[in-house]
Backbone as a printed PyTorch tensor [residue, N CA C, xyz], in Angstrom:
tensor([[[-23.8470, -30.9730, -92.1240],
         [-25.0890, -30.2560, -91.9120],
         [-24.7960, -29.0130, -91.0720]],

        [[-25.4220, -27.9830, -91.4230],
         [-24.8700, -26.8930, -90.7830],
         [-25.6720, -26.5780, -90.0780]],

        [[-25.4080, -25.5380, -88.5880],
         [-26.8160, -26.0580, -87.4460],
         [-27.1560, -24.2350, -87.7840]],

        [[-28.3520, -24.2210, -86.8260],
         [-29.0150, -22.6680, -87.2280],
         [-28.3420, -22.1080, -85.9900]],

        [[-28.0570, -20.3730, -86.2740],
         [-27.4540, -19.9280, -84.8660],
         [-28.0480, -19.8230, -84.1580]],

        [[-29.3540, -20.2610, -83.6500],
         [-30.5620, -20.0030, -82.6350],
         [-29.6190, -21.5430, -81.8030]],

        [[-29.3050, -22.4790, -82.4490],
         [-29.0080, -23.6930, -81.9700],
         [-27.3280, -23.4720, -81.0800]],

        [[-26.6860, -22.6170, -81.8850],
         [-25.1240, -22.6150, -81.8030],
         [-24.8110, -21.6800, -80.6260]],

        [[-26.2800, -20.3830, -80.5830],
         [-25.8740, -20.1940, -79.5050],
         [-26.5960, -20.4390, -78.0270]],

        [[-27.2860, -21.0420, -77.8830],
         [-28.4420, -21.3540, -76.8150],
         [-27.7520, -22.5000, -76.2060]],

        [[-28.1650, -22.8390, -75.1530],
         [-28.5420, -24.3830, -73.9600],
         [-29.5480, -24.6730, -74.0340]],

        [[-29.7710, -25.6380, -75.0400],
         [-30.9160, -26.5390, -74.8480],
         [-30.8190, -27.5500, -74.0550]],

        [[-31.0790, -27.2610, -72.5740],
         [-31.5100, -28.7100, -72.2260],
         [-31.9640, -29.9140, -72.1140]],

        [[-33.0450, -29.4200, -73.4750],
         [-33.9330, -31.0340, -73.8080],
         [-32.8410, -31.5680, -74.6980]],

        [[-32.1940, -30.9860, -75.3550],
         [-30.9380, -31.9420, -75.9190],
         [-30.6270, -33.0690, -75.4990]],

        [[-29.7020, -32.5490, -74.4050],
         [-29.4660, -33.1100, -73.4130],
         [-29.9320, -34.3700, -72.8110]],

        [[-31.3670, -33.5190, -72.2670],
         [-32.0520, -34.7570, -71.6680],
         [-33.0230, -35.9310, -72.4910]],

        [[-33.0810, -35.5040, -73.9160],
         [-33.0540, -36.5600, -74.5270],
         [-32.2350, -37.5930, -74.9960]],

        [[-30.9100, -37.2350, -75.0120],
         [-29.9830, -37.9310, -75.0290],
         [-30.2260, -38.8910, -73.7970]],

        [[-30.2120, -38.2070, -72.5480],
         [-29.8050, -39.5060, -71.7660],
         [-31.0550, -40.0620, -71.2330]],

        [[-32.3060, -39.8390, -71.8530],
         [-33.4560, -40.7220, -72.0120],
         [-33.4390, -41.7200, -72.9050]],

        [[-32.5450, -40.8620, -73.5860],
         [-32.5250, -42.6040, -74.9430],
         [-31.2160, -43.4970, -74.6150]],

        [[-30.2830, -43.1270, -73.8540],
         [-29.2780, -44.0020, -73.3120],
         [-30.0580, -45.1560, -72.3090]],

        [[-30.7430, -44.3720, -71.6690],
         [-31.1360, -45.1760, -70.3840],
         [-32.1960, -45.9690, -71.1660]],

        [[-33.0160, -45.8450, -71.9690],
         [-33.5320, -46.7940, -72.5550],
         [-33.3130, -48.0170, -73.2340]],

        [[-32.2960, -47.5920, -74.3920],
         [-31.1720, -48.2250, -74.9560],
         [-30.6710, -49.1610, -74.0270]],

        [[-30.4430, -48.9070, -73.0050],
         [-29.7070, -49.6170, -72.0730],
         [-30.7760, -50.8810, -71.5160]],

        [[-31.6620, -50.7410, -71.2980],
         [-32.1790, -51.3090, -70.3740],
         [-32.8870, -52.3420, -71.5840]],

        [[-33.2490, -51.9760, -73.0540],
         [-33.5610, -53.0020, -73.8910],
         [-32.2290, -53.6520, -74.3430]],

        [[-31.4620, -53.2590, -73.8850],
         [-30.1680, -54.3580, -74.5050],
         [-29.5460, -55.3120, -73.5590]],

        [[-30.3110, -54.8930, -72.1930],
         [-29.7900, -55.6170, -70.9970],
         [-28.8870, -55.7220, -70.5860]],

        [[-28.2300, -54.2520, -70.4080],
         [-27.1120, -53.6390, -69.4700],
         [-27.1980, -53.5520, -68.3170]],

        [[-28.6140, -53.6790, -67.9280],
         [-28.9460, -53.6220, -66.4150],
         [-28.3310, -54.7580, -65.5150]],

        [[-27.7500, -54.8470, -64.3720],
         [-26.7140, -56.1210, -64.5950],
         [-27.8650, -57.0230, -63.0300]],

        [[-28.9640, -56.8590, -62.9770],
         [-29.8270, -57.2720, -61.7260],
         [-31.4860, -56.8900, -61.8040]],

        [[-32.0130, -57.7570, -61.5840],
         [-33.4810, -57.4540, -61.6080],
         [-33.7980, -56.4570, -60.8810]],

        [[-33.4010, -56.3270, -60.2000],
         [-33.4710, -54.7760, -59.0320],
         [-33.0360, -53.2050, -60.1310]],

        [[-31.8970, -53.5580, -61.0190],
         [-31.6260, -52.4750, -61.8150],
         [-32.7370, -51.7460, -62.8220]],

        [[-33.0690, -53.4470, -63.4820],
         [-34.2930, -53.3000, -64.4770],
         [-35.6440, -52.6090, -63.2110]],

        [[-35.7480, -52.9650, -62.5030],
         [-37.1020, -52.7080, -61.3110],
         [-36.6420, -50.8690, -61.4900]],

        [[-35.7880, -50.8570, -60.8540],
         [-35.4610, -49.1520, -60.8960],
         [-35.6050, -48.3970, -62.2760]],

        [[-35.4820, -48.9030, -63.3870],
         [-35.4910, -48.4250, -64.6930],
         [-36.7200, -48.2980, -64.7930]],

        [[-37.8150, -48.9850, -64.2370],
         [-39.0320, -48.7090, -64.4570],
         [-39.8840, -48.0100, -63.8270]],

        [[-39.1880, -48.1940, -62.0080],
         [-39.6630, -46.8350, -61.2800],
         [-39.6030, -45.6840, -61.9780]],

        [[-38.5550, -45.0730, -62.5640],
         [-37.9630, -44.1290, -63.2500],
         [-39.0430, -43.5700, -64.0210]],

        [[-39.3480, -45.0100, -65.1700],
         [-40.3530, -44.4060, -66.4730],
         [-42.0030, -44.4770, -65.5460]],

        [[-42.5440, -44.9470, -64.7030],
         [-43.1700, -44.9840, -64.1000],
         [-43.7290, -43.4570, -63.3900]],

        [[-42.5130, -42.6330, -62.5580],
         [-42.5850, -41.6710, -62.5920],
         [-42.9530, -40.3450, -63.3520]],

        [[-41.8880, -40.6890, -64.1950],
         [-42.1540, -39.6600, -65.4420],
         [-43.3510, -39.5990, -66.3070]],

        [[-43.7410, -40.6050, -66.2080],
         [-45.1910, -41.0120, -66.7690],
         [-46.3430, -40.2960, -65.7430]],

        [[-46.6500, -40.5030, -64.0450],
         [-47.3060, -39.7780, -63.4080],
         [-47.3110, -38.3720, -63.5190]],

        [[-45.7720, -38.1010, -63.6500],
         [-45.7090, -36.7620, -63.3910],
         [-46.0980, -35.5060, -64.6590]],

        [[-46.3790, -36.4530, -65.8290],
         [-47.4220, -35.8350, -66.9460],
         [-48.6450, -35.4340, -66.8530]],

        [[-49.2160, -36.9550, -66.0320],
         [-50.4940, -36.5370, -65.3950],
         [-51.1990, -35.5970, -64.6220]],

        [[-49.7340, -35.3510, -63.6020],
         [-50.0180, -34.3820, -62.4400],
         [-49.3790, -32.7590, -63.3090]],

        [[-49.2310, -33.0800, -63.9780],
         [-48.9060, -31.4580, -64.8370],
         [-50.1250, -30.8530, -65.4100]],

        [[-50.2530, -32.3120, -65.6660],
         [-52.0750, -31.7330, -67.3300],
         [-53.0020, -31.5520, -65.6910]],

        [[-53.2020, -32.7530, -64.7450],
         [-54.2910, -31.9220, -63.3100],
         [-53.8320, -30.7060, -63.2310]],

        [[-52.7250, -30.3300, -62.7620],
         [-52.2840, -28.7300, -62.0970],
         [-52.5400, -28.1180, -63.0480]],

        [[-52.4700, -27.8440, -64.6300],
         [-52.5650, -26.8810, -65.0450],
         [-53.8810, -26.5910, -65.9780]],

        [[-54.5760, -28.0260, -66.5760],
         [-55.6000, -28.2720, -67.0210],
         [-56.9680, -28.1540, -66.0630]],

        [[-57.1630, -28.7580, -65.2390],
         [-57.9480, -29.4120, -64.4680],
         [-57.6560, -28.8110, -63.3610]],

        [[-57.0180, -27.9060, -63.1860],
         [-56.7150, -26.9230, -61.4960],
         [-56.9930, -27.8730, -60.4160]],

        [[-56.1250, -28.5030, -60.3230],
         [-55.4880, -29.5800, -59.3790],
         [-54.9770, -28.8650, -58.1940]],

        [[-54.9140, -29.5190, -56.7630],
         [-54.1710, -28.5860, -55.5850],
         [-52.7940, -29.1660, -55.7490]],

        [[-51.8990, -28.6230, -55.2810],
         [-50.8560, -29.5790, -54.7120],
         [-50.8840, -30.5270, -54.0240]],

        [[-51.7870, -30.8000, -53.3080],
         [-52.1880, -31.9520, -52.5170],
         [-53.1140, -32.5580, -53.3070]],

        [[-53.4580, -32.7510, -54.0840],
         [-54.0600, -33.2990, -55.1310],
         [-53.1480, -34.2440, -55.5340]],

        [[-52.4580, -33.4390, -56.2760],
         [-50.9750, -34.1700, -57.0140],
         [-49.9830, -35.1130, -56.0030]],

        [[-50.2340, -34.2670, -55.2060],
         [-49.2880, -35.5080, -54.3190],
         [-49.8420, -36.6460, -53.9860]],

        [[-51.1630, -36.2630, -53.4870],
         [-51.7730, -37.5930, -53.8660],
         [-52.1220, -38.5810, -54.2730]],

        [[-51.8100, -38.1910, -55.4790],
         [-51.6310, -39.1160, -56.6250],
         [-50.9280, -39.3650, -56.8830]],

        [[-49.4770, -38.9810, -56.7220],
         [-48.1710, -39.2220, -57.1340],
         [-47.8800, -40.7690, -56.3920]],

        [[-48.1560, -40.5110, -54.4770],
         [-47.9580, -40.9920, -53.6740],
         [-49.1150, -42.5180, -54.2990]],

        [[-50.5370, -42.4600, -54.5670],
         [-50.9520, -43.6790, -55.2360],
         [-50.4850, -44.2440, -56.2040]],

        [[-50.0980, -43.7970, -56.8730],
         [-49.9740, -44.1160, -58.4170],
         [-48.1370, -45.0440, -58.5340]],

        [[-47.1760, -44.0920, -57.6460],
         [-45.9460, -44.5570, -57.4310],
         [-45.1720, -45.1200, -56.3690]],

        [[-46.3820, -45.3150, -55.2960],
         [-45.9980, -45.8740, -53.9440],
         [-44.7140, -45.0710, -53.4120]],

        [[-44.0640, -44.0350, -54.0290],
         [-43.0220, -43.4930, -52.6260],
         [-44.0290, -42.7810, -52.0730]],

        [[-43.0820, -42.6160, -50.9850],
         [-43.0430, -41.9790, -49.6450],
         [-43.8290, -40.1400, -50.2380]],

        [[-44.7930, -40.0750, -49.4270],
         [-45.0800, -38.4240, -49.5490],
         [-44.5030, -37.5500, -49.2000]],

        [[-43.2930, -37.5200, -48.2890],
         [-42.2610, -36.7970, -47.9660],
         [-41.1950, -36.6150, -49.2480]],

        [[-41.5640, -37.6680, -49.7200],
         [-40.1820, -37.3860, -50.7970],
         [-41.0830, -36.5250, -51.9330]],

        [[-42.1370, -36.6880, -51.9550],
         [-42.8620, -36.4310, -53.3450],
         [-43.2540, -34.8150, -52.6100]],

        [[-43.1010, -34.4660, -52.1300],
         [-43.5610, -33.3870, -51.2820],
         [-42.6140, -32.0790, -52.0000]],

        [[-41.1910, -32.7480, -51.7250],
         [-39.8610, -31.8740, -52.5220],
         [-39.8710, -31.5710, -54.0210]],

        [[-40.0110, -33.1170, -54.3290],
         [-39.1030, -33.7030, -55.4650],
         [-40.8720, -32.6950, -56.8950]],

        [[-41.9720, -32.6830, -56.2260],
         [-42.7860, -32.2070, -57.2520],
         [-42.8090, -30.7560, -56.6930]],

        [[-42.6790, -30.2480, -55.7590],
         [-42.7940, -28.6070, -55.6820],
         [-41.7680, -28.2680, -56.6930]],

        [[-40.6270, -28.7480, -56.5100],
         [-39.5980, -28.4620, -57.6850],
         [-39.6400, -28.6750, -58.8060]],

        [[-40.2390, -29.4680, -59.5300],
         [-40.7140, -29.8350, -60.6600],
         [-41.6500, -29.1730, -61.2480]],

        [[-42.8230, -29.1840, -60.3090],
         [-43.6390, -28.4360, -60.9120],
         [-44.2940, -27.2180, -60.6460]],

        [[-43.7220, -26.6180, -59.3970],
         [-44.4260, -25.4830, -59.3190],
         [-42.5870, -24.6630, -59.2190]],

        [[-41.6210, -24.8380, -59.3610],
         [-40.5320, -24.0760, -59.6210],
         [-39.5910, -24.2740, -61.1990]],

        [[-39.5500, -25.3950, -61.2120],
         [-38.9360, -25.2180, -62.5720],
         [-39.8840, -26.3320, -63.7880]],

        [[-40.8920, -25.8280, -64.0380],
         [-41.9530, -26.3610, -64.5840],
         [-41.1260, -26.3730, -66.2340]],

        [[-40.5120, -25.4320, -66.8060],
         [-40.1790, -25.6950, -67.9480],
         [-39.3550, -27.2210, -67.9280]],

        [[-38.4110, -27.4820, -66.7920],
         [-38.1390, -28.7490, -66.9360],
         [-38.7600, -29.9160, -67.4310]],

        [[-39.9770, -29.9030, -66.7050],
         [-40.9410, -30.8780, -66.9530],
         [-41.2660, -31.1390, -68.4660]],

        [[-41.6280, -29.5260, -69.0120],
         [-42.3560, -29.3660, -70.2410],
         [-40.9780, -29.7990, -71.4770]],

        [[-39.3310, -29.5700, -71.0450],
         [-38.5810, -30.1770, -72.1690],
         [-38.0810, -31.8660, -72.0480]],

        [[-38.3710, -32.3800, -70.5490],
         [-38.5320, -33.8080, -70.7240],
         [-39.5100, -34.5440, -71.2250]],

        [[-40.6990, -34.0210, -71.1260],
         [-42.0170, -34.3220, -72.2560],
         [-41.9940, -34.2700, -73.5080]],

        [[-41.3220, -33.4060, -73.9190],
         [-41.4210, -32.8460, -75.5850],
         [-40.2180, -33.9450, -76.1690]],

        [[-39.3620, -34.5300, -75.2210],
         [-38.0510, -35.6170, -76.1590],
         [-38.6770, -36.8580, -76.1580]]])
């Protein structure tokens, strides 16, 4: 199959990060996880990524504050608001396309 040069010459990162969304999935239905604590973390994980859809469509749909979102991040996923403080300014108010090519895989 021959790829298009839009493909041959670019970095797609959702490539990428669909790949290792479907590893880590793969993984965790085949029960590679070697501890209930592993599987627990595999789900924090999708747990996250799942809020952090929500808090994209508030911020950009629904004109959400940042403290909005954190708010919810912090209900919805029980960490710490210090961590969610970083970990979503970066996400979503600096490299927001990130967000938008882990959604789309």
């Amino acid at each position: 199959m021959q790829m298009p040069l839009l493909r041959k010459l670019g970095n797609y990162n959702v490539y990428y990060e669909g790949w290792a969304l479907y590893t880590e999935k793969l993984a965790y239905e085949q029960g590679f996880y070697s501890s209930s604590f592993a599987q627990l973390g595999h789900l924090a994980d999708e747990l996250f990524r799942a809020a952090r859809l929500v808090v994209d469509t508030g911020i950009h749909h629904k004109r959400w504050s940042r403290e909005q979102a954190i708010d919810y991040m912090v209900q919805v996923t029980g960490m710490p608001k210090v961590v969610l403080l970083l970990r979503l300014s970066v996400i979503l108010f600096i490299r927001a396309s990130l967000f938008i090519q882990n959604w789309a895989t």
